[in-house]
C-alpha positions as MATLAB code, in Angstrom:
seq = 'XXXXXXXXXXXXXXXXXXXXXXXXXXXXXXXXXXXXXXXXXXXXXXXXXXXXXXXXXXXXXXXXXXXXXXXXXXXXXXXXXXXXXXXXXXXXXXXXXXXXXXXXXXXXXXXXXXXXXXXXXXXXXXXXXXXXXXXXXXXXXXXXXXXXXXXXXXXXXXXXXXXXXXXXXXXXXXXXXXXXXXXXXXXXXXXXXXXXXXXXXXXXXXXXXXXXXXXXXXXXXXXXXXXXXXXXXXXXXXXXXXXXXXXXXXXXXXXXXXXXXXXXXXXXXXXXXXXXXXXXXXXXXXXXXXXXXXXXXXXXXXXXXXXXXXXXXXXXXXXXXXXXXXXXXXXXXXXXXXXXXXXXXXXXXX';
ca = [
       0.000    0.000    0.000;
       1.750    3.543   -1.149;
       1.798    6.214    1.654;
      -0.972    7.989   -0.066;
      -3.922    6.094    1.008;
      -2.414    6.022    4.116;
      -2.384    9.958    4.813;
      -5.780    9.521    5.830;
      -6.020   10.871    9.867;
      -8.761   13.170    9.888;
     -12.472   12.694    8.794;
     -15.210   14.826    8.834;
     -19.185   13.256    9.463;
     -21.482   15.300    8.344;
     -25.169   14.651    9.500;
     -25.452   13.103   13.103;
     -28.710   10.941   12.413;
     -28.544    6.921   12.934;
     -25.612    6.491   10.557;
     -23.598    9.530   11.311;
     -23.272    9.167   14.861;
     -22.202    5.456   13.895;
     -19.808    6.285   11.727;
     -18.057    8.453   13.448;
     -17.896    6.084   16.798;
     -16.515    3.383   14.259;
     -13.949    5.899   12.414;
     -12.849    6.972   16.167;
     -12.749    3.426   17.454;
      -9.890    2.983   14.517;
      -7.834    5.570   15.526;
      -9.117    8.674   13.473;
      -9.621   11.821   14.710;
     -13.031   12.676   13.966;
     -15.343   15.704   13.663;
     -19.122   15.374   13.801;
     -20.989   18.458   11.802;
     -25.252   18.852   11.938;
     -27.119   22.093   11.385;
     -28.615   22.506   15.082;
     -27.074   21.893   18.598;
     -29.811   19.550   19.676;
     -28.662   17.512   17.506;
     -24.830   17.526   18.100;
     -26.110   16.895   21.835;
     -28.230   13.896   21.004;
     -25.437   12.155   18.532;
     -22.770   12.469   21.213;
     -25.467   11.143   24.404;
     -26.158    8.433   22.053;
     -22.073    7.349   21.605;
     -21.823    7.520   25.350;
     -24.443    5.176   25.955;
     -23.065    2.877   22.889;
     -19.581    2.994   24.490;
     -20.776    2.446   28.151;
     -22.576   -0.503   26.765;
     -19.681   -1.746   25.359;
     -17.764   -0.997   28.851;
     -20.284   -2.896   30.912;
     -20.345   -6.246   28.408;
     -15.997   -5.817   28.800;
     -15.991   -5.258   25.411;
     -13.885   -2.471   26.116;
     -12.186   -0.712   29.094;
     -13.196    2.696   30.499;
     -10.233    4.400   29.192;
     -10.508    3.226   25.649;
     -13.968    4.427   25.633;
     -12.729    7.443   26.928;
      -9.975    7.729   24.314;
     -12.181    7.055   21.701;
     -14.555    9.922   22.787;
     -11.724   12.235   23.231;
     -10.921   11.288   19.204;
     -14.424   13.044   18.259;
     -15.570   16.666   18.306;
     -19.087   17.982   17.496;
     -19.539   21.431   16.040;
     -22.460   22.904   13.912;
     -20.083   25.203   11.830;
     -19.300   23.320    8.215;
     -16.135   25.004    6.971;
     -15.245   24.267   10.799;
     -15.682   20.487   10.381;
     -14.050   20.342    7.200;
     -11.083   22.769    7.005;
      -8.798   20.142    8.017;
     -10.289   16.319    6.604;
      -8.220   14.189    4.746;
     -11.823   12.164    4.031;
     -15.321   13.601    4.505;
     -18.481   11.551    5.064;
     -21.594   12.635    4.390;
     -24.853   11.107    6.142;
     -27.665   13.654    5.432;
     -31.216   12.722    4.311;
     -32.005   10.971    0.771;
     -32.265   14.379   -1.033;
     -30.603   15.218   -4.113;
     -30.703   19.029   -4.150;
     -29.967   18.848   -0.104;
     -26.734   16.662   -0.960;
     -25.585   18.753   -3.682;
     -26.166   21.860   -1.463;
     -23.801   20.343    1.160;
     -21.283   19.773   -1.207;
     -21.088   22.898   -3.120;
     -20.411   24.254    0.756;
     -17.782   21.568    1.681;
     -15.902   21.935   -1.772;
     -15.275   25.504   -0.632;
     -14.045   24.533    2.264;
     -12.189   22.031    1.862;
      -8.524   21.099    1.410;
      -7.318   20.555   -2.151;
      -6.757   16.916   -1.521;
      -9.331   15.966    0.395;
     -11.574   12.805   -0.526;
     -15.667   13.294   -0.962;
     -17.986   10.607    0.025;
     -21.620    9.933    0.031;
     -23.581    7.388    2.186;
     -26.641    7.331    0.206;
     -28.669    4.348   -0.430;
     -30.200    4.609   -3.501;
     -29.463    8.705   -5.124;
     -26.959    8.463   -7.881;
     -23.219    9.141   -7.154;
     -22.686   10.355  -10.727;
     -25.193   13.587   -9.849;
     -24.255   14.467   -6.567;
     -20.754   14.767   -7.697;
     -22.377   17.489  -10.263;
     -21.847   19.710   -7.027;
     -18.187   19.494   -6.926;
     -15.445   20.813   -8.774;
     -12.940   17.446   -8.524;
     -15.886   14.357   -9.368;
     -12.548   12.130   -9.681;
     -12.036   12.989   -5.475;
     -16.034   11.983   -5.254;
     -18.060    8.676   -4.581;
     -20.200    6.792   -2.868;
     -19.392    4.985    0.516;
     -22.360    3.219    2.107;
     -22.887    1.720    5.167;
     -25.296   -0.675    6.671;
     -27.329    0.301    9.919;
     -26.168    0.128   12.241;
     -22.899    1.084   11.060;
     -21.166    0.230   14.054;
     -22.362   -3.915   13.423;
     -22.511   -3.885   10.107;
     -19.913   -4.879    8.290;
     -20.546   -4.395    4.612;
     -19.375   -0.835    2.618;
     -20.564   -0.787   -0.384;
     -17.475    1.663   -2.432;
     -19.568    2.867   -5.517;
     -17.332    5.022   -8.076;
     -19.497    7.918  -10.146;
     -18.676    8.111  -13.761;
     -15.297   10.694  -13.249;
     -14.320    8.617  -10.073;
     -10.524    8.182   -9.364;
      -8.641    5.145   -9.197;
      -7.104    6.885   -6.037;
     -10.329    8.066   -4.691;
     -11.416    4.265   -4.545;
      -8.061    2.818   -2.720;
      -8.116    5.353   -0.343;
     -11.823    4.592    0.997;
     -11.153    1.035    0.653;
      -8.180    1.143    2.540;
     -10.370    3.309    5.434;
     -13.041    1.022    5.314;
     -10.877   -1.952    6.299;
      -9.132   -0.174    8.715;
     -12.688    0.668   10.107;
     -12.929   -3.332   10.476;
     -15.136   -3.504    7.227;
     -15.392   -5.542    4.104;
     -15.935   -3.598    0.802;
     -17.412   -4.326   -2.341;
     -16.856   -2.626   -5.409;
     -20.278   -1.662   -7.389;
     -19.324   -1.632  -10.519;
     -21.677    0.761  -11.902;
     -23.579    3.273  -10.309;
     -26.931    2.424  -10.676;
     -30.077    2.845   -8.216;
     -30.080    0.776   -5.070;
     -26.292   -0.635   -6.238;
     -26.120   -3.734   -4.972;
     -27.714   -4.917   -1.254;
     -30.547   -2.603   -1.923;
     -31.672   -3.395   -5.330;
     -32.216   -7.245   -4.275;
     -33.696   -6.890   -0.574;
     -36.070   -4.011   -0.987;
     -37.712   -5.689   -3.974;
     -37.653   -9.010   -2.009;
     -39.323   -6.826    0.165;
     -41.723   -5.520   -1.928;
     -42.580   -8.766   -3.568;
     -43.952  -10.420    0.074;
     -45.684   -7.422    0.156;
     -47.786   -7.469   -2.779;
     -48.032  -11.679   -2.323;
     -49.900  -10.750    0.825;
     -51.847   -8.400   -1.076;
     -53.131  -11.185   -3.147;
     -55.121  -12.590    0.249;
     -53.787  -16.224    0.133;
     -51.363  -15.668    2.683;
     -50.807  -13.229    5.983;
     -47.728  -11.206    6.557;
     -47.291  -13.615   10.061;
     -47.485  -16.911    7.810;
     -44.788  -15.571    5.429;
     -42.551  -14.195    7.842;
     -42.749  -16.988   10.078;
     -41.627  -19.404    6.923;
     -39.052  -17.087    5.915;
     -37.417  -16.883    9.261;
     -37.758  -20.435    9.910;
     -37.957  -22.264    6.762;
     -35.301  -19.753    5.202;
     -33.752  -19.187    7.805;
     -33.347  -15.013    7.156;
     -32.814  -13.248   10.758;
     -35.861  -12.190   10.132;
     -39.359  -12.168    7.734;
     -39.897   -9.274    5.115;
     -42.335   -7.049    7.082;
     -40.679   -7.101    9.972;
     -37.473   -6.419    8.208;
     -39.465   -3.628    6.501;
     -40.711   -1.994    9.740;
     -37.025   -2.398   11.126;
     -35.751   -0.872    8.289;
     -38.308    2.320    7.712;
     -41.283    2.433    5.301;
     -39.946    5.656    4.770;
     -36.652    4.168    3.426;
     -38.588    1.069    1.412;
     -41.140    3.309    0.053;
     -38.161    5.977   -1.245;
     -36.049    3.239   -2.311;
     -38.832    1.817   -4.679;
     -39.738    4.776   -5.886;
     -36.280    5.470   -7.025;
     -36.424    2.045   -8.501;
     -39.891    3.067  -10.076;
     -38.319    5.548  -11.860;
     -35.057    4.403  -12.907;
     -36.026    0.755  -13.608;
     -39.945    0.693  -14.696;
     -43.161   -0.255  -13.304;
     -42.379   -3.644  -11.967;
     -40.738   -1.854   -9.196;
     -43.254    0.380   -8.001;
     -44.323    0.179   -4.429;
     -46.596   -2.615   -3.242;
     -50.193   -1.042   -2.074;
     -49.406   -1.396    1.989;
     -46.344   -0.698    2.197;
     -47.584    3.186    0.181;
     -50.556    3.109    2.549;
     -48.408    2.821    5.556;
     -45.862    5.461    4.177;
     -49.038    7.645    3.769;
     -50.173    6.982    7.140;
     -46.516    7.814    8.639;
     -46.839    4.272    9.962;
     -43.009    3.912    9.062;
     -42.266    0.530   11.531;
     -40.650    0.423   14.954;
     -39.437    4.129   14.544;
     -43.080    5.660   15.441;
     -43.860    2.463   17.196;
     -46.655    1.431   14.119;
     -46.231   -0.238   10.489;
     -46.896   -3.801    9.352;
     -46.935   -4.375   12.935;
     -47.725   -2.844   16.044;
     -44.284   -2.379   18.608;
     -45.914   -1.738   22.269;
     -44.500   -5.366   22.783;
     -41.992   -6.720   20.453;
     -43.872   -8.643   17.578;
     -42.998  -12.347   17.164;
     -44.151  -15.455   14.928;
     -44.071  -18.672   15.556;
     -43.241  -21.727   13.210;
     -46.551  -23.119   13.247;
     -47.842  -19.741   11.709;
     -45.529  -20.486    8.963;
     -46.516  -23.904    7.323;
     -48.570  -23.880    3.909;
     -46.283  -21.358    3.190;
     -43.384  -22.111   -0.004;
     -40.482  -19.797    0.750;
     -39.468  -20.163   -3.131;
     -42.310  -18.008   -3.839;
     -40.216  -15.368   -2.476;
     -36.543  -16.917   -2.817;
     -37.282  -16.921   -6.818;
     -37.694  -13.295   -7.011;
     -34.651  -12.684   -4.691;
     -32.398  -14.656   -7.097;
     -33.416  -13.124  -10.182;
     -33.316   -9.976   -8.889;
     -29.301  -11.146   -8.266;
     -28.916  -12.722  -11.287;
     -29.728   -9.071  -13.172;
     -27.300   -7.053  -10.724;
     -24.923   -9.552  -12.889;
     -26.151   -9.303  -15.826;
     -26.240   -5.965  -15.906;
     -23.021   -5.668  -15.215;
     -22.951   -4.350  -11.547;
     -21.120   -6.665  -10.000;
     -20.287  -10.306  -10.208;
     -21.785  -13.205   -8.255;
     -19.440  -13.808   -5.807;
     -19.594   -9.518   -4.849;
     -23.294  -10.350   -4.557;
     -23.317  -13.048   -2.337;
     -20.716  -11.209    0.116;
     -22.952   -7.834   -0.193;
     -25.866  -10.154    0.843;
     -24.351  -11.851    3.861;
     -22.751   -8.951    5.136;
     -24.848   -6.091    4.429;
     -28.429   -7.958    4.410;
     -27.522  -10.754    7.299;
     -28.714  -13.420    4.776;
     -27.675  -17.154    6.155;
     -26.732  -17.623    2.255;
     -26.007  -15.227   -0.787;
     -28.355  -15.717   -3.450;
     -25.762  -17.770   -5.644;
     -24.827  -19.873   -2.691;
     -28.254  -20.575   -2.149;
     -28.949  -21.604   -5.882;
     -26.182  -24.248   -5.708;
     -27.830  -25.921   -2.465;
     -31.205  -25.981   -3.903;
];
């Protein structure tokens, strides 16, 4: 490795939300000095409460000792001025809302703030890279870097390269990312929902609309999907953990970008419209006063391939399409989705 993607010591978070708080307790945690940026001091306030209770956690379970945690929050510094947080980054990370004119806002800021050799990165989800880098003056410095929630378990990074993205641009994120403890896949082009994405939220969406069709109930396929799949977890609870918000957006981007097929099952819009967005307002497929679980009984009569064909296809076009190959899928499935199996894996068993 050449000392240039090692001159990475600094990084800059901007947006304090579920993944930027995250991020920066996992970029501190390797060593970097980090500086958290939002637009209000609430905010700042409730980002750093929430990596004090993360690290005490870890303190209490010995996964750390008291003084690590305490070097590691001594490593990050909160501040609601942006040419403040990014004066000095050798890398800056932004975690702001899904908003393309938002982003690109942001950007235009940070680029004239910025040092000359700093390197950009997005943690978007589903908004091309290509685009947001419209916003900067050096795209070849730009690209996408996205992390799973929560970032600080997660272990997948998706690296996704816009079209003017720099060979040195991707080593040096790559070479962050492992020292962060992750495993990155390249996405080979930037398309919507890259690679995780684009194959879980339309598995997602395809249990939804089966349901729709009144032959089965949500419990009955997530109890067979949990148990006779053996996911972590059934499609509408994985929705409601997730966000309807976040599905909803996602396939809407996918609407639009990939045709009609993709366009958002019935209930999962009707919840969206509703704001019943999943365990986040404490309502969405299910209810959350008590923690919703299915047993396997619910389950039977139930053929998981009716939902493990469309997750396979869906895999078999990221390849096909050229946005990665299959054995990029199956690791961005395991690691970023929790699947038991990537897709491919899965086809050779069955």
């Amino acid at each position: 490795m050449s000392m240039e993607h090692e001159r990475v010591e600094r990084i800059a978070v901007l947006g304090s939300g579920a993944m930027g708080h995250g991020i920066a307790q996992v970029a501190a945690g390797a060593g970097y000095t980090v500086t958290v940026r939002d637009i209000a001091r609430e905010l700042i306030d409730g980002a750093r409460q929430r990596i004090e209770v993360n690290l005490k956690r870890n303190v209490e379970r010995g996964r750390m000792k008291e003084e690590e945690a305490r070097a590691l929050m001594g490593r990050i510094s909160f501040t609601v001025d942006l040419a403040e947080a990014v004066r000095g980054a050798d890398l800056v990370i932004e975690a702001i809302p899904e908003d393309l004119e938002l982003k690109r806002k942001v950007w235009e800021e940070v680029s004239g703030n910025a040092g000359g050799g700093a390197i950009f990165a997005t943690n978007t989800s589903s908004l091309s890279i290509t685009q947001i880098a419209k916003a900067v003056p050096h795209p070849e410095r730009f690209l996408g870097m996205h992390f799973f929630n929560p970032p600080t378990h997660m272990r997948l990074v998706e690296v996704i390269p816009g079209k003017k993205t720099g060979a040195q641009a991707i080593e040096t994120v790559k070479s962050v990312a492992s020292r962060l403890g992750k495993t990155t896949v390249v996405v080979k082009k930037d398309v919507a929902g890259f690679i995780v994405n684009r194959v879980l939220i339309t598995y997602l969406n395809e249990a939804a609309k089966l349901v729709e069709t009144g032959r089965w109930t949500k419990e009955q396929v997530d109890s067979a999907m949990q148990y006779g799949a053996k996911m972590p977890m059934g499609p509408f609870m994985l929705s409601d953990l997730i966000g309807l918000d976040i599905v909803y957006n996602i396939l809407r981007v996918f609407e639009k970008g990939l045709g009609p097929k993709y366009r958002p099952a019935r209930s999962i819009e009707a919840l969206f419209k509703e704001k019943k967005l999943g365990q986040k307002t404490g309502e969405g497929f299910y209810g959350y006063k008590a923690r919703p679980t299915v047993t396997e009984e619910v389950g039977r009569g139930f053929d998981t391939n009716l939902l493990l064909r469309p997750l396979l296809e869906e895999a078999e076009k990221v390849v096909s399409e050229g946005i990665a190959d299959r054995e990029s899928v199956d690791t961005a499935m395991k690691l970023g989705a929790n699947l038991p199996m990537g897709p491919f894996e899965m086809k050779g068993v069955r």
